[in-house]
C-alpha positions as CSV (number, residue, x, y, z in Angstrom):
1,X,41.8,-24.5,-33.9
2,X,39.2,-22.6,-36.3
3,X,37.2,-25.4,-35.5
4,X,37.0,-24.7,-31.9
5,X,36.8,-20.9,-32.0
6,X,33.6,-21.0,-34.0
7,X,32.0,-23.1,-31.5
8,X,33.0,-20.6,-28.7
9,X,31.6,-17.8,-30.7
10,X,28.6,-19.5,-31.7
11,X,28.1,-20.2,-28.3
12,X,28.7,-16.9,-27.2
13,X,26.4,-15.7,-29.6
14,X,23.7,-18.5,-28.5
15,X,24.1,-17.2,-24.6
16,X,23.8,-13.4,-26.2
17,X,20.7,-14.4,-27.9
18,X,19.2,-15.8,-24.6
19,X,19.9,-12.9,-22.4
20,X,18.5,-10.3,-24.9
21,X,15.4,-12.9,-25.5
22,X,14.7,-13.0,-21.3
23,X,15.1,-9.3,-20.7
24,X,12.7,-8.3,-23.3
25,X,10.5,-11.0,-22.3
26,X,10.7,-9.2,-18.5
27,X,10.3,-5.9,-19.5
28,X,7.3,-6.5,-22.2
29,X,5.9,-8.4,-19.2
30,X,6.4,-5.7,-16.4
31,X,5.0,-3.0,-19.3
32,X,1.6,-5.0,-19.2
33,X,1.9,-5.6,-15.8
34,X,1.9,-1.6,-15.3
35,X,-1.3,-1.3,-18.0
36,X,-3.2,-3.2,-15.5
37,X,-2.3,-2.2,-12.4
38,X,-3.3,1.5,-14.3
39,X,-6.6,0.0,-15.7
40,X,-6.8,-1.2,-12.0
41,X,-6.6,2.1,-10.7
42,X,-9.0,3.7,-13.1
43,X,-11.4,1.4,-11.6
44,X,-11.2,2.1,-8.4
45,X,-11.3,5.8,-9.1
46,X,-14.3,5.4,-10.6
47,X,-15.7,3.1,-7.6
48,X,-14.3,5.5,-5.1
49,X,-16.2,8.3,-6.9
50,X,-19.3,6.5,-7.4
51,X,-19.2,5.1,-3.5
52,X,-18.6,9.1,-3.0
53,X,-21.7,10.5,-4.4
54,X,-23.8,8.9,-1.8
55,X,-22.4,10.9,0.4
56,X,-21.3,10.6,3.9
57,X,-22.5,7.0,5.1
58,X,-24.1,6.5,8.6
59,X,-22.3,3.3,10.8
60,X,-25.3,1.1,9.8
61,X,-25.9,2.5,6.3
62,X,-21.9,1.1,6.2
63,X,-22.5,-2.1,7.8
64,X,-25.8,-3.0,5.9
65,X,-23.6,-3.0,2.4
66,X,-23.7,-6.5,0.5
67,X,-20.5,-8.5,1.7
68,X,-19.5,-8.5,-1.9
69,X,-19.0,-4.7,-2.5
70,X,-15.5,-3.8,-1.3
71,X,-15.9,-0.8,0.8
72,X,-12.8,1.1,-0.3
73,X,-13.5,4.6,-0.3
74,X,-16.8,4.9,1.3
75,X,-17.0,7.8,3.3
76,X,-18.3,7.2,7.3
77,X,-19.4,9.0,10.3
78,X,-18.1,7.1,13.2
79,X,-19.8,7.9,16.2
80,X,-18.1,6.0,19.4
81,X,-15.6,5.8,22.0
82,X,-12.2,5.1,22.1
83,X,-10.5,1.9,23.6
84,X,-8.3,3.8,26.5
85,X,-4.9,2.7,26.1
86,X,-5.1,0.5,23.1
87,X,-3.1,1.7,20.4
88,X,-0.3,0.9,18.1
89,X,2.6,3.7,16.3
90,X,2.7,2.4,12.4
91,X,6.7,2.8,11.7
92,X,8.0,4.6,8.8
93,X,5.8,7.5,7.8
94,X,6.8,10.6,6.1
95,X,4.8,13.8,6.1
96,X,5.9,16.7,4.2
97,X,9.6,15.8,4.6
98,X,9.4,14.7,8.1
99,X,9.4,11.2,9.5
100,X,6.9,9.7,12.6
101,X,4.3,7.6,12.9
102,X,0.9,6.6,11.8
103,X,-1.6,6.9,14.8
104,X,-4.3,3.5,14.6
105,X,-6.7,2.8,17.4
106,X,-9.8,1.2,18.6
107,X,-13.1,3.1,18.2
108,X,-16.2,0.8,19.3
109,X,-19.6,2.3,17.2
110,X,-22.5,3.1,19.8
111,X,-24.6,-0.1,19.6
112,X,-22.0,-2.2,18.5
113,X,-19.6,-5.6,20.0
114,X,-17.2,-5.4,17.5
115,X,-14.9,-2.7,17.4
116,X,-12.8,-0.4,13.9
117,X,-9.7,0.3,14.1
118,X,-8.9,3.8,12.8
119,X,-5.8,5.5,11.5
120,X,-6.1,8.7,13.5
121,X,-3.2,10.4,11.1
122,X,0.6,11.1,11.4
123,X,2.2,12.0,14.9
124,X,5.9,13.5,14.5
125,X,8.7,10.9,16.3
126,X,10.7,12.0,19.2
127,X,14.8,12.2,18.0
128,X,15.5,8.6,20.3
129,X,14.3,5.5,18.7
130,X,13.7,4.3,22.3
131,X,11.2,6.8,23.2
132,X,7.4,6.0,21.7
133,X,5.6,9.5,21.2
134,X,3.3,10.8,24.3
135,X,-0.6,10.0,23.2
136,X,-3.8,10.8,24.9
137,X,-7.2,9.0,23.1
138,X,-10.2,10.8,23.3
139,X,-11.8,10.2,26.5
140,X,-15.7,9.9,26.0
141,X,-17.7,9.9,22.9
142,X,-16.1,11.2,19.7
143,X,-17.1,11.9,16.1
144,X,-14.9,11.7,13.4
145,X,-15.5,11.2,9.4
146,X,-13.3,8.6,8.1
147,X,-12.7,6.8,4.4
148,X,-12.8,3.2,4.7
149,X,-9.9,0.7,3.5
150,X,-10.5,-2.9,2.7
151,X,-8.3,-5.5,1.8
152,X,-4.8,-4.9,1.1
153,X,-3.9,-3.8,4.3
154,X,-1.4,-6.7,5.5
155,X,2.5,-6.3,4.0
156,X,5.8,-7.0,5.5
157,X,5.7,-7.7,9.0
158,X,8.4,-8.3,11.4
159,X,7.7,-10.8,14.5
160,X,5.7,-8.8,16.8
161,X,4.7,-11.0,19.7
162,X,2.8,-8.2,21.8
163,X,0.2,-8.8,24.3
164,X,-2.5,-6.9,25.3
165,X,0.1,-5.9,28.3
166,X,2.4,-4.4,26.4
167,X,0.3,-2.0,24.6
168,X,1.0,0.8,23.2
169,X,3.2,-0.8,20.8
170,X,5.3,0.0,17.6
171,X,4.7,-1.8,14.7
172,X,5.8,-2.3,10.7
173,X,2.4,-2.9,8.8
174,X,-0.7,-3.4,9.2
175,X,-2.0,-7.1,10.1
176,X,-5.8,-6.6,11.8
177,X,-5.4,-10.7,12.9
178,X,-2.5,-9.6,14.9
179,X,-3.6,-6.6,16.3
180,X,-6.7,-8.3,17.7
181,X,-5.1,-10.7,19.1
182,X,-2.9,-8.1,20.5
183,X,-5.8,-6.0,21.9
184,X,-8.0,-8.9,22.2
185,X,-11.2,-7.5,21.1
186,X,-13.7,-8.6,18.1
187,X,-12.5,-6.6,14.9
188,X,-14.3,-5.9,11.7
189,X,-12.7,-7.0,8.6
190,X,-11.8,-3.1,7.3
191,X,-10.6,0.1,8.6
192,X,-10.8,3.5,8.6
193,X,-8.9,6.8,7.7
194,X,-9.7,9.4,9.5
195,X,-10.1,12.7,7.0
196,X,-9.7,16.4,8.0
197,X,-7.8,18.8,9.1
198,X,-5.0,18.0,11.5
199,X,-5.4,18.7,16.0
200,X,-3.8,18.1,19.0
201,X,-4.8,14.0,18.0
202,X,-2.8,13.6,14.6
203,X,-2.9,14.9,11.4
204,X,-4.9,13.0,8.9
205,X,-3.0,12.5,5.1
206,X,-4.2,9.4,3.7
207,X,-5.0,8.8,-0.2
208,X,-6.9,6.3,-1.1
209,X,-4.7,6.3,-4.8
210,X,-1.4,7.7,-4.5
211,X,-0.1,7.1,-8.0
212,X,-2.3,7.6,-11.0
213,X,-3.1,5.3,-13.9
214,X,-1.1,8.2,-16.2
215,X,1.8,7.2,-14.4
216,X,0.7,3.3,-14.6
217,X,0.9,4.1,-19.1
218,X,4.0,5.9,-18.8
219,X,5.7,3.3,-16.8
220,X,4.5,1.0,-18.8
221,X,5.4,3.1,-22.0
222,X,9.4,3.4,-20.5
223,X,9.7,-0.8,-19.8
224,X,8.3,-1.1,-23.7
225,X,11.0,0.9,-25.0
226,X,13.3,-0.5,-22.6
227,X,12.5,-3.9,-24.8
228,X,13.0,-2.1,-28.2
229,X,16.1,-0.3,-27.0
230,X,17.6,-4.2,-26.2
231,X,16.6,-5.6,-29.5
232,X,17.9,-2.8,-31.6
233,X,21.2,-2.8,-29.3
234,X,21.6,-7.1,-30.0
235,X,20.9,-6.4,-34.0
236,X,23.7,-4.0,-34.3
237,X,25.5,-6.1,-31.7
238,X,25.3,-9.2,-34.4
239,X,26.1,-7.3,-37.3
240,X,29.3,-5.6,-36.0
241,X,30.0,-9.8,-35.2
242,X,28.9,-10.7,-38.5
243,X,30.9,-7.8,-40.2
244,X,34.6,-8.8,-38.0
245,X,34.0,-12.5,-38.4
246,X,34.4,-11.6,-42.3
């Protein structure tokens, strides 16, 4: 009978051990993993400040960029007209307590084929779910000064099987495949934010960082002592065991 209880406790203890052992692993991993992403966001602070001291960037002073250089955070004048009737309502945005939507339509450069798409800003919701938000696009040529985004622009998407005849449209993320498809017309590979004040359009509020690598290290500094914290808890967790067993 002895016999058979110290098996169960030393393979209680065994299962213990393992369980302590994989949640430090995970939280020593997901403290590194925050280090990086805030050593990633350093980076592109520093890129997005050293793209910024150029300036304000003409259409072809954008386009004329080596492919490598990701364009994030370059600051634009677009200079173009709108696509009439060719715009999508990004779901689920908040601004300053209030939810609507993201405004993103077509501008086509002067000179160009291919056309940007442009997140105009927020546009408050109507109470009814199944009412989309009255919009009026620019008629004519516009100028606007945008920040461009490149690359991670895609996320979650729920099936959105939109034609060009069903446009305007609501959508969950971003996904510039789909949306010329949708619209069909030639897209570049990036987009634009438009910056500013808000109008009668939208109101502008994108950022191209919204958490700061500070917040990264501290993170990163709580999932550490996360780890210690389990460790110290599973030693005084053994030698309360050890101490009973005797």
């Amino acid at each position: 009978m002895q016999l058979v209880l110290w098996h169960k406790q030393k393979f209680s203890s065994i299962i213990s051990l393992c369980m302590v052992v994989v949640v430090v692993l995970v939280c020593v991993r997901l403290g590194f993993w925050q280090l990086q992403r805030g050593e990633q966001k350093q980076q592109q602070l520093i890129a997005i400040a050293e793209l910024q001291t150029h300036g304000v960037m003409s259409w072809p002073q954008l386009l004329n960029l080596p492919d490598s250089w990701n364009k994030t955070g370059v600051l634009v004048e677009l200079k173009g007209q709108f696509v009439q009737n060719h715009y999508w309502l990004l779901d689920n945005q908040v601004y300053k307590g209030q939810v609507g939507y993201d405004l993103l339509a077509l501008l086509k450069p002067d000179n160009d084929p291919k056309v940007i798409l442009v997140n105009l800003g927020w546009i408050k919701a109507p109470i009814s779910r199944d009412v989309l938000p009255q919009v009026t696009l620019p008629n004519g040529d516009f100028i606007l000064k945008a920040q461009i985004k490149e690359n991670n622009l895609s996320g979650f998407t729920l099936e959105n099987k939109a034609t060009n005849n069903d446009l305007p449209t609501r959508i969950q993320s971003i996904d510039l495949n789909m949306l010329s498809a949708q619209s069909q017309q030639s897209l570049v590979n990036f987009m634009a934010y438009r910056q500013g004040s808000g109008d009668e359009i939208a109101i502008p509020h994108y950022e191209a960082v919204v958490m700061s690598p500070q917040k990264h290290s501290a993170y990163a500094v709580q999932w550490f002592l996360i780890a210690v914290a389990c460790v110290v808890v599973a030693i005084f967790a053994s030698k309360k065991r050890t101490h009973n067993e005797k």
